[in-house]
N, C-alpha and C positions, 0 to 999 in steps of 0.2 A: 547535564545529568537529568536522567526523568526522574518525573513526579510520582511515585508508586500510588499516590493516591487521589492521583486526577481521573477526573470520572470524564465517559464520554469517546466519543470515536471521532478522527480527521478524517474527513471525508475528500476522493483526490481525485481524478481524472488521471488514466495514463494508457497512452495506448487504445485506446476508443472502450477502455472499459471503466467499471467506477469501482475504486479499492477504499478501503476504513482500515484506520491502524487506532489502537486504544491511546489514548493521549498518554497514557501512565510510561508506553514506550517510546516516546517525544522525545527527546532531550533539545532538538531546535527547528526553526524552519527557515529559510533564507531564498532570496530568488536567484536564479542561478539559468545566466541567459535567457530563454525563451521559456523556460519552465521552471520549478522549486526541486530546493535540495533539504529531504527530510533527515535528520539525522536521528541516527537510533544508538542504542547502547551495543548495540552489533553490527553497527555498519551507518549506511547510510541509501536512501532511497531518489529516486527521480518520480519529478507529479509532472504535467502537460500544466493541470491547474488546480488547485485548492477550490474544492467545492463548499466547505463549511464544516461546522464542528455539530455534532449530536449527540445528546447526553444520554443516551441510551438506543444500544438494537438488539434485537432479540437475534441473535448469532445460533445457528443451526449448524450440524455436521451437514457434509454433503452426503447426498443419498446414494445408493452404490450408483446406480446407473451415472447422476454426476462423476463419481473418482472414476469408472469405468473410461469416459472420456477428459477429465480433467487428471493431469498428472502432477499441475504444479502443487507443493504444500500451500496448503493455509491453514487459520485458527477456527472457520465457518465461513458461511455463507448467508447472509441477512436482505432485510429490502428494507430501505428508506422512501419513503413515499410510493412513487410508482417504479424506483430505480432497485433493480438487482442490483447486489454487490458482493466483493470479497474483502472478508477480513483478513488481513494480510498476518504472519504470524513473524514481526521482526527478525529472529532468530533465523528462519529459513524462508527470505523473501521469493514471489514468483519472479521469474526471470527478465519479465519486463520492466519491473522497479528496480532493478540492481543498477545502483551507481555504475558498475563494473562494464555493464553491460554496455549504457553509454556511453562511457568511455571507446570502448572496445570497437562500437559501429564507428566511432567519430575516428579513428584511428586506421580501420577499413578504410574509410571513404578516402582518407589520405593518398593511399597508396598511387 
């Protein structure tokens, strides 16, 4: 179950990009083969690697020109240090964090 009142963003690697999900939407983390399996109250997500936890970012809408080329949802767009990032919005992850997803390629590769 998450915490509604954990403060702070998980910071992840996936896909050669860097995503933050708010710890408040947490409910676990676990390693899961080569990479981590985030669990959320709506699913659950795929990380490459756990970057760390930060207790505040200033989360931005994207600007049109970003939506104009980005089509996935998210909750913002912030920078932690020198690193751009997305704030993922649990409820409607980008398509590179969906558990589903991995599955799905590793099931391809089967054939």
């Amino acid at each position: 179950m998450s915490v509604p009142h954990a403060r702070g963003f998980l910071l992840l690697r996936r896909a050669g990009g860097v995503w933050g999900i708010a710890n408040s939407a947490v409910d676990g983390l676990a390693r899961s083969g080569e990479g981590y399996r985030i669990a959320t109250g709506d699913g659950a997500l795929m990380a490459d690697e756990i970057l760390g936890v930060v207790e505040d970012l200033a989360v931005r809408p994207p600007a049109p020109v970003v939506r104009r080329f980005w089509s996935e949802p998210s909750a913002g767009l912030a920078v932690h240090g020198a690193l751009p990032l997305v704030v993922v919005d649990p409820s409607r992850p980008p398509a590179a964090l969906r558990l589903e997803a991995e599955e799905g390629e590793m099931d391809e590769g089967r054939d």
